[in-house]
Structure formats: C-alpha cells, structure tokens
C-alpha positions as CSV (number, residue, x, y, z in Angstrom):
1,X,0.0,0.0,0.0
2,X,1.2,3.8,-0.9
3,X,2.4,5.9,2.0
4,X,0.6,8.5,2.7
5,X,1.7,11.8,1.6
6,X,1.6,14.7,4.2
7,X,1.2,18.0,2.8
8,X,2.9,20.7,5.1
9,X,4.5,24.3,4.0
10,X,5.8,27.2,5.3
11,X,4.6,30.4,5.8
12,X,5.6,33.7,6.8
13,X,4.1,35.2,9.9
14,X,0.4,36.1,9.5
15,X,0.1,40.1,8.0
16,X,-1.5,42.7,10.2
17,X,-4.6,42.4,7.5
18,X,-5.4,38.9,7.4
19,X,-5.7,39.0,11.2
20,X,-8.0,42.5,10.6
21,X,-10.1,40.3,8.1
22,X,-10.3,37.0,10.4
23,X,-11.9,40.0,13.2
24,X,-14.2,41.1,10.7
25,X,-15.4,37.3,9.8
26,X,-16.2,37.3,13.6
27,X,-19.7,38.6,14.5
28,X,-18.5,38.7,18.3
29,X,-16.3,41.4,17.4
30,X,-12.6,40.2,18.9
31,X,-11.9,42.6,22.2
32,X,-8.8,41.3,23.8
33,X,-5.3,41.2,22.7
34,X,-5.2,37.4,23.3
35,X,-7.7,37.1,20.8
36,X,-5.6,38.6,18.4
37,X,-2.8,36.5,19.6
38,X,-4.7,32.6,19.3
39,X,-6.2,34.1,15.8
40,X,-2.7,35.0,14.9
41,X,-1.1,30.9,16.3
42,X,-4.5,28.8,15.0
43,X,-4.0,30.9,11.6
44,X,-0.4,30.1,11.0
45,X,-0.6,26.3,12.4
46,X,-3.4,26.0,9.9
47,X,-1.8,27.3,7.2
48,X,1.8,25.4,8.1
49,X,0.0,22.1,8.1
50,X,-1.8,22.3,4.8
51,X,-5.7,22.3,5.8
52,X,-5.9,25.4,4.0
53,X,-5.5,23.4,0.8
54,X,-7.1,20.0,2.3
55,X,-10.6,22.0,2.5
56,X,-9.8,23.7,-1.1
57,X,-9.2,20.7,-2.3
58,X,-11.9,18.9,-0.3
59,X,-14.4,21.5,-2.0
60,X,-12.9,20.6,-5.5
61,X,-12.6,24.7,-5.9
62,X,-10.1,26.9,-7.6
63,X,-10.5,29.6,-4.7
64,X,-7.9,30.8,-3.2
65,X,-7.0,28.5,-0.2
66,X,-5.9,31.5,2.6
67,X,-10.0,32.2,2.1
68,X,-10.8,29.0,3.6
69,X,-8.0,29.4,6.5
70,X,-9.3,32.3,7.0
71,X,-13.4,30.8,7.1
72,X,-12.0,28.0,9.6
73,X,-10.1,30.4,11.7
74,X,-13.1,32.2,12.1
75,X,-15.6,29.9,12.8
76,X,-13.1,27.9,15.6
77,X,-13.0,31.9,17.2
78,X,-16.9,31.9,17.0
79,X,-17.6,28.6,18.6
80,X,-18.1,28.6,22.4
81,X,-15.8,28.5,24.3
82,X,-12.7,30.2,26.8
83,X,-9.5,31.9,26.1
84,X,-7.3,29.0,27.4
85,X,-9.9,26.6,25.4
86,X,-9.3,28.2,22.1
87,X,-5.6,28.6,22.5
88,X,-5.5,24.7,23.4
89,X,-6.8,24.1,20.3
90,X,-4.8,26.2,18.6
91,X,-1.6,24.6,20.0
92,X,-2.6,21.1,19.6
93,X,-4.5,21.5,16.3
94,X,-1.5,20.2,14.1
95,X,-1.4,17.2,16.4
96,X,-4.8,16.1,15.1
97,X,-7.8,15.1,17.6
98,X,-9.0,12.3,15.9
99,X,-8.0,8.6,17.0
100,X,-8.5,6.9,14.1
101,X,-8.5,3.6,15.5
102,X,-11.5,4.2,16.9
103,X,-12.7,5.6,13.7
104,X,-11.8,2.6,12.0
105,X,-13.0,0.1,14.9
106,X,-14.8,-2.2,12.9
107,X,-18.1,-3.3,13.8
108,X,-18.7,-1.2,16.6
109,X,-20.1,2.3,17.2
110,X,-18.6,5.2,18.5
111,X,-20.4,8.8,19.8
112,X,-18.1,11.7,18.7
113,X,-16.6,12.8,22.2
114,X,-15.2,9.3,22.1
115,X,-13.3,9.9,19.0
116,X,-11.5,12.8,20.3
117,X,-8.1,13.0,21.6
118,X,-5.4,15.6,22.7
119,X,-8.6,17.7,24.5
120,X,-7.9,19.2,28.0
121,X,-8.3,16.7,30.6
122,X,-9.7,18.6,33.3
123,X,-12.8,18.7,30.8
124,X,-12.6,14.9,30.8
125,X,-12.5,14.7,34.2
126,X,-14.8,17.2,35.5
127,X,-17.2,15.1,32.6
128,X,-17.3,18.7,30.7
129,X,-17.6,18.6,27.0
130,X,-14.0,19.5,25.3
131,X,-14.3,22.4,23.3
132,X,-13.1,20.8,20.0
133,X,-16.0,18.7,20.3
134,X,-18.2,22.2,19.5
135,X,-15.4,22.7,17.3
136,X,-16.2,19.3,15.7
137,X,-20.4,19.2,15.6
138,X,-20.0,22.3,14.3
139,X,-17.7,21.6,11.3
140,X,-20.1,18.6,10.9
141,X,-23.0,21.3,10.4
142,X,-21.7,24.0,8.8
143,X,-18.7,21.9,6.5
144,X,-21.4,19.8,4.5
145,X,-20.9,21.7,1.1
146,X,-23.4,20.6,-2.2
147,X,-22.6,16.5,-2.8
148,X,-20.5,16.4,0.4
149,X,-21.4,13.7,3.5
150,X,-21.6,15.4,6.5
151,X,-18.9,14.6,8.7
152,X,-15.8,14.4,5.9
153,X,-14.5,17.7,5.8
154,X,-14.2,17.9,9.4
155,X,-12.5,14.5,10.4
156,X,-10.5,15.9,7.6
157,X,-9.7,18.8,9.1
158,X,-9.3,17.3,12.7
159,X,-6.3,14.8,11.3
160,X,-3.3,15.3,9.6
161,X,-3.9,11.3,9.2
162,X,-7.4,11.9,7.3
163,X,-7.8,13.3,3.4
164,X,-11.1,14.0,1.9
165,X,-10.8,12.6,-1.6
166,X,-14.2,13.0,-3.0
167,X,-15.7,12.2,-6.1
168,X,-14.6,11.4,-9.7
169,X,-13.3,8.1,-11.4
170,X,-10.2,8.0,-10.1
171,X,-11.4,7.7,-6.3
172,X,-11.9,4.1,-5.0
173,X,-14.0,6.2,-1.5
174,X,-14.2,9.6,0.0
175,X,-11.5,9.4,2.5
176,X,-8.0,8.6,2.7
177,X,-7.3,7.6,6.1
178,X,-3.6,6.5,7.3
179,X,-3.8,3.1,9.9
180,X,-0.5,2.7,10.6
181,X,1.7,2.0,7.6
182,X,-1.3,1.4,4.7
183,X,-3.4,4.2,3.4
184,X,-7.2,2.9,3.7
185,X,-10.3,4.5,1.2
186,X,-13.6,4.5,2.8
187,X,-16.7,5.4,1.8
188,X,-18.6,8.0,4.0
189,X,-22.4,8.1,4.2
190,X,-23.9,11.3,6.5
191,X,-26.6,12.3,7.9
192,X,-27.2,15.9,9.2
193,X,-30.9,16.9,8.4
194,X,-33.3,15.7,6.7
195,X,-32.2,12.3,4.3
196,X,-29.9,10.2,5.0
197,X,-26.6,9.8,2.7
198,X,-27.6,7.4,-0.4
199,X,-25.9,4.3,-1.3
200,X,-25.6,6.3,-5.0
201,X,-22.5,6.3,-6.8
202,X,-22.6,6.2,-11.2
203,X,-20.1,3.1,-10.8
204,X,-22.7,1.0,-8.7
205,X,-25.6,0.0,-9.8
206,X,-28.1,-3.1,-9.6
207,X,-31.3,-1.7,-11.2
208,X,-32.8,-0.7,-14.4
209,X,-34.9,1.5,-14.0
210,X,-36.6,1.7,-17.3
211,X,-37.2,-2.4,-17.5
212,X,-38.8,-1.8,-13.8
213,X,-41.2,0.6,-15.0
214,X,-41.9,-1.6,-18.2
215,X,-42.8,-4.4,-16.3
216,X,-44.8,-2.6,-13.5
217,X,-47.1,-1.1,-16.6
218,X,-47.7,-4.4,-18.1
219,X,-49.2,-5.7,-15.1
220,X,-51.5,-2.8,-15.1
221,X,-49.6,-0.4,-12.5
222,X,-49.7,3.2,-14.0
223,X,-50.4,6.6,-13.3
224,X,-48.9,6.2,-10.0
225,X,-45.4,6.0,-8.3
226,X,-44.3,2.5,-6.4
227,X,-42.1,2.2,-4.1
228,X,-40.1,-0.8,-3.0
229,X,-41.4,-1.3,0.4
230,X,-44.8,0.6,1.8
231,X,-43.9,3.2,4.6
232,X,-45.3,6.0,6.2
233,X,-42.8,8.3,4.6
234,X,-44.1,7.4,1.1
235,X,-47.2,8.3,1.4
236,X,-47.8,9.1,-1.9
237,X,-46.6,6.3,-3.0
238,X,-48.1,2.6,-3.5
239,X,-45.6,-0.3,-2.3
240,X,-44.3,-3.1,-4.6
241,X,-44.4,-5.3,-1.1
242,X,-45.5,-5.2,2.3
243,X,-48.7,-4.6,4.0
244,X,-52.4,-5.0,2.9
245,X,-52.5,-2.1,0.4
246,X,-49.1,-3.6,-1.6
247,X,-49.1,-4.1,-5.1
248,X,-48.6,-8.0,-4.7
249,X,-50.8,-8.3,-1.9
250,X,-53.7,-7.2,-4.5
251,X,-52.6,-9.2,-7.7
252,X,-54.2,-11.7,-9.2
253,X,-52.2,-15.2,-7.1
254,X,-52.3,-17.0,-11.0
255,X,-50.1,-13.7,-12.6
256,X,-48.1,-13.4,-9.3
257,X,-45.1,-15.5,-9.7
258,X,-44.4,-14.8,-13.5
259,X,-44.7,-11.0,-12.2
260,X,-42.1,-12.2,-9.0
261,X,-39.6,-13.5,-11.7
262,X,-39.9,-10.3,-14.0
263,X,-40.1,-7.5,-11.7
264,X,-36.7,-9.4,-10.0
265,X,-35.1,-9.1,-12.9
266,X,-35.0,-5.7,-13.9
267,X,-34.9,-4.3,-9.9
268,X,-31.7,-6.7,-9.6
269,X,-30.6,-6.4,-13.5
270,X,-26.9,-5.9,-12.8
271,X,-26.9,-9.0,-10.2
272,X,-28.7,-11.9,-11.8
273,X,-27.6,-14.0,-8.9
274,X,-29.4,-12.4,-6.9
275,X,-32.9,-12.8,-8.7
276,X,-34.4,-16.3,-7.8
277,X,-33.8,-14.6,-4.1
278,X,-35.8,-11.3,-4.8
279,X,-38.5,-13.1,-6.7
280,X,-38.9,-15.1,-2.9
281,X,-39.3,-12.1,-1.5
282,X,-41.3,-10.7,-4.0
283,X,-44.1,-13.2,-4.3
284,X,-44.0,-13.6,-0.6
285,X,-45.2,-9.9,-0.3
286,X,-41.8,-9.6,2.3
287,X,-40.8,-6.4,3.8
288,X,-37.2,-8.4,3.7
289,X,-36.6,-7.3,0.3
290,X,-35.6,-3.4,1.2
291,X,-32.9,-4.6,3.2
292,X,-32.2,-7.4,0.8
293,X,-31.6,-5.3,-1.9
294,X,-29.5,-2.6,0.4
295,X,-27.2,-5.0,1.1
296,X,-26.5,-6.0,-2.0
297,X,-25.8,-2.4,-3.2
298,X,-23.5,-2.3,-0.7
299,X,-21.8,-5.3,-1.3
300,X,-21.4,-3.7,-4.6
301,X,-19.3,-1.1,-3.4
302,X,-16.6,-3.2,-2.9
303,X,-16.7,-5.1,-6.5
304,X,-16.9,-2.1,-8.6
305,X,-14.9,0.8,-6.6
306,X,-12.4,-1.4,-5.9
307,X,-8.6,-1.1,-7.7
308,X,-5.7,-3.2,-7.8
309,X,-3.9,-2.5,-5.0
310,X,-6.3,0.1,-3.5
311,X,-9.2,-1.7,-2.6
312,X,-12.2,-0.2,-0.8
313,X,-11.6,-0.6,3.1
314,X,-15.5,-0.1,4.4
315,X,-18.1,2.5,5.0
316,X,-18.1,4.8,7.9
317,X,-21.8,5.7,8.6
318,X,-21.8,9.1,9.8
319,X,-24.9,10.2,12.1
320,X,-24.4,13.6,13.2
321,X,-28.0,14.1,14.2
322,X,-27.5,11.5,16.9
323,X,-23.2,11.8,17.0
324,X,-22.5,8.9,16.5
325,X,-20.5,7.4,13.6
326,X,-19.5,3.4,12.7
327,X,-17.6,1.7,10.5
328,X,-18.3,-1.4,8.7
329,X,-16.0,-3.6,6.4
330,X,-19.0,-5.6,5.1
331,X,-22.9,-5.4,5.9
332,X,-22.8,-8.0,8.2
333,X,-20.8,-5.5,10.4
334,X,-23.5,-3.4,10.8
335,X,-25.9,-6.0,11.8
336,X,-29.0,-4.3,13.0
337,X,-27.7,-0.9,13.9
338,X,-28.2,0.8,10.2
339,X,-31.2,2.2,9.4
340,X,-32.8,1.9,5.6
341,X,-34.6,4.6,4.7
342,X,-37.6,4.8,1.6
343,X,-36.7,3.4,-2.1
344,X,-39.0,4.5,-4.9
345,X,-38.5,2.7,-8.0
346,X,-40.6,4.7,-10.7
347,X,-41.0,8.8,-10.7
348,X,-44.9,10.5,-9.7
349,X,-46.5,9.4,-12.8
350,X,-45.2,5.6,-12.8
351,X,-42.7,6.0,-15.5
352,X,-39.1,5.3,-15.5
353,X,-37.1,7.5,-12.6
354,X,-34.7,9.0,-13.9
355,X,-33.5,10.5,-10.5
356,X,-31.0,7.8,-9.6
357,X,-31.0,8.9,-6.1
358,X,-34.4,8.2,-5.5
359,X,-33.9,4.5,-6.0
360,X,-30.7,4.5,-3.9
361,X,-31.0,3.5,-0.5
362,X,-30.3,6.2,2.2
363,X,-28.7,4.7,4.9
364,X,-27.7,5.5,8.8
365,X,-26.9,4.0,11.8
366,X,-29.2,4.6,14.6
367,X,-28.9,5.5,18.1
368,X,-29.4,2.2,19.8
C-alpha cells in the first residue's frame, strides 16, 4: 500500500490584514489582545499544516485556499468556548484530535466525544464537554458543502492522518485515512438533516430502472409512483411489497409468480444471482426485500470501486443528528444498527425515474 503523503509548508508570519479580516469574519467582534494573539497561532498552524489546501481541495474549488484558512479560523474563534480553550486548540491543532483507531473500529459504534483525543483533561475529568467537540459538531453542520457527506470535511480537518478525496473516477472512497503504515479509502455516508446519505454512486448499480417501470405497466400499475417497500414516509406512494395495500398483496395469485420473476429481474438487473432470491421475496409480499436489496448495493461497493492495490476498506456511517459514527467492512458489520430509509422505483407518474438517487438507498446507523 502507498504511503501517505503529508502536505505541510511554510509560511511567513500572519500580516496585520489577514488578522484584521479574520476579526471582521467574527460577528462577536474580537476585544482582547489574546484574541488577536490565538487568531494569529491557530491561523499560522493552519496554514503550516496544509488544511488550507485540504478543505480547497476537499471543496474541488479553484478559490484561493488563505480564504478557507481564513473561514476555519473564524468559525473555531466563534464557537463557544474560553481563552485558554481556544488557545489549546490552537496549539494542539496540528497534532490532530481524531483517534483513528476508533474511527476505524470495525463493527462497533462510536459517539463523537469518544473519537476525540489531545482535549484538555480537566474537561474529561470534570465530565465537561472538550471544546473541539463544539469545534467538531460544528464543522459537521456547517462543512457539509453541495454532494459532500456530512462529517468528511471535518475529520478531515481534525487529522493530519485523514484526506477528503471526494468524487470522480479515479477515487476508490471519500476518505483517505492512514492506519498505521497502509493508506485505507472509505466510503462516508452522513446524515445531518433531513435524508440520509444514499448508497448512489454512477459506478454501482443493480437496477434498471426503465425495465422496472416496463414491467410494473404491463401488469396494469400506471399513473402512479411504487415504491419498493410501503412506509409511512411514502405516502404518496403505492408499495411493490409489504402490507395489505401492496401491489402484490392485491394481484391476481395466477399472474403473481411470473410478475415475482420479471419484476426481479429488472430491480436486480446488474446482479442476476441475486434474482431467484428477490423473486422469494417478491411473491411472498416480504418487507425483507428493502434490506435485501441494500445490502447488496453495498456489497457492490466493494466489486466495482475497488482497484488493484487500492481496494475499498469499508463504510463509515456518519450520524451527526445523533453523534455517533460506525464503521463497517462488510454489511454484516453493521448488523441491526443501520437504518434503511424509503426506495422508490418509478417517478410520480409511474414511469421510468430518472432520479438515480431516488432508487438509492439512504442509509444511517441509529442510536441504539
């Protein structure tokens, strides 16, 4: 496995102006000279250690990185906390505050303030909450840019040992994350507010969605959107399975297991081993097939991201709603602490989605 490649610099002594323009950023105007003097050490530190560019680059921006040293600066001033908290954190920022081992501990779940390292340990012992784990939730709130998880720009910015990679064809997950001497990729799925993050990615898929709405119409189901599953949340929605009001509950029992076979072949086109299984569930009118064909997305992952020599090292399920994150190396892992969210397999009027997302599972773990 590559080493991983740290990116550190030097820089001159912060100017008189950038520190002027940090104050400004600040809506709780700075007052004290050791204000001046922690935004003057957590600017510098940031900028020696490279975040600057890891959240440029994390953004996939051409801005000029000193403007996002500058945001972070800002925002770590603004977050609650004391004097001697904030200079803490400025001093042991380049040290990182992550423990990636419990980042990486497979198969079990971890709440955030139990990620956290170098804090102050009179807060640990006086069972008071560190101040870089505000500094944390809030980079988990506020760092969630358009088609980033929540949660990967700010271990990313916590650890000199973590990189947001992001998208594109070249990236086997989202993170880079140094365990010991390999360099792991993982896949990050967040939830902040509202959904939760999608298993969606153009290089895995199982379903076609234009054979699923064929099929659905030629057994009479139009004008309508189906989902996979029938929920609460999809109220508007009729489900393929499950419950009394469910597409196969009402079909007639002589056209239902031709319709089990068909239907099982286009929602699983892309894994025909996996059809004679769905059809089961199918026909059986079982609730079992939205986790069913979850896992098998996932499993997916794996096959298709995947590159010699770099393969995909898990998920890390990201749950900043409750704070708590988990990390799974297959779906097994996660046993019955993820949470599957709605699936909807046609668009409002019954015809093909076209909105892959919608037809991607969104996926969580859950606070138990």
């Amino acid at each position: 496995m590559r080493a991983f490649e740290f990116y550190t610099k030097v820089t001159e002594n912060i100017e008189d102006k950038d520190v002027e323009e940090i104050k400004q950023m600040i809506v709780q105007r700075v007052q004290t000279l050791q204000d001046s003097e922690i935004i003057k050490k957590l600017y510098n530190v940031v900028m020696n250690s490279g975040t600057d560019v890891k959240i440029q680059q994390a953004l996939q921006t051409d801005d000029d990185s000193k403007k996002y040293a500058k945001r972070l600066v800002a925002d770590v001033m603004e977050t609650e906390g004391t004097i001697e908290e904030k200079k803490h954190f400025a001093e042991n920022f380049s040290k990182g505050f992550i423990n990636v081992d419990k980042l990486l501990d497979n198969g079990n779940p971890h709440s955030f303030d139990d990620l956290l390292i170098n804090t102050i340990p009179s807060q640990i012992k006086d069972n008071k909450q560190p101040f870089v784990y505000r500094v944390f939730q809030m980079l988990v709130q506020t760092y969630s840019e358009q088609g980033v998880g929540p949660g990967e720009i700010a271990l990313a910015i916590l650890s000199p040992l973590i990189k947001r990679v992001g998208g594109g064809n070249e990236a086997v997950g989202d993170l880079e994350i140094q365990s010991g001497s390999k360099v792991l990729s993982v896949e990050v799925k967040g939830k902040s507010k509202g959904t939760s993050g999608r298993l969606d990615d153009a290089k895995v898929k199982i379903m076609d969605a234009g054979g699923v709405a064929r099929v659905l119409q030629q057994y009479g189901q139009k004008g309508q959107r189906v989902s996979l599953t029938s929920s609460t949340r999809a109220r508007s929605a009729i489900g393929l399975v499950g419950g009394e009001n469910s597409i196969v509950k009402n079909m007639d029992p002589q056209s239902l297991p031709n319709f089990a076979n068909d239907i099982a072949k286009e929602i699983f086109h892309y894994s025909p081993e996996d059809q004679s299984t769905a059809a089961t569930y199918i026909q059986n009118n079982d609730e079992g097939l939205k986790q069913f064909y979850t896992k098998v997305l996932f499993n997916r992952y794996f096959s298709q991201k995947s590159k010699e020599g770099n393969p995909l090292a898990g998920f890390l399920l990201v749950n900043a709603v409750a704070g708590r994150t988990m990390f799974s190396k297959t779906w097994e892992d996660l046993g019955d602490r993820q949470v599957v969210d709605g699936i909807y397999l046609t668009d409002p009027s019954g015809n093909t989605n076209m909105d892959s997302r919608e037809y991607s599972p969104p996926i969580t773990i859950g606070v138990n």
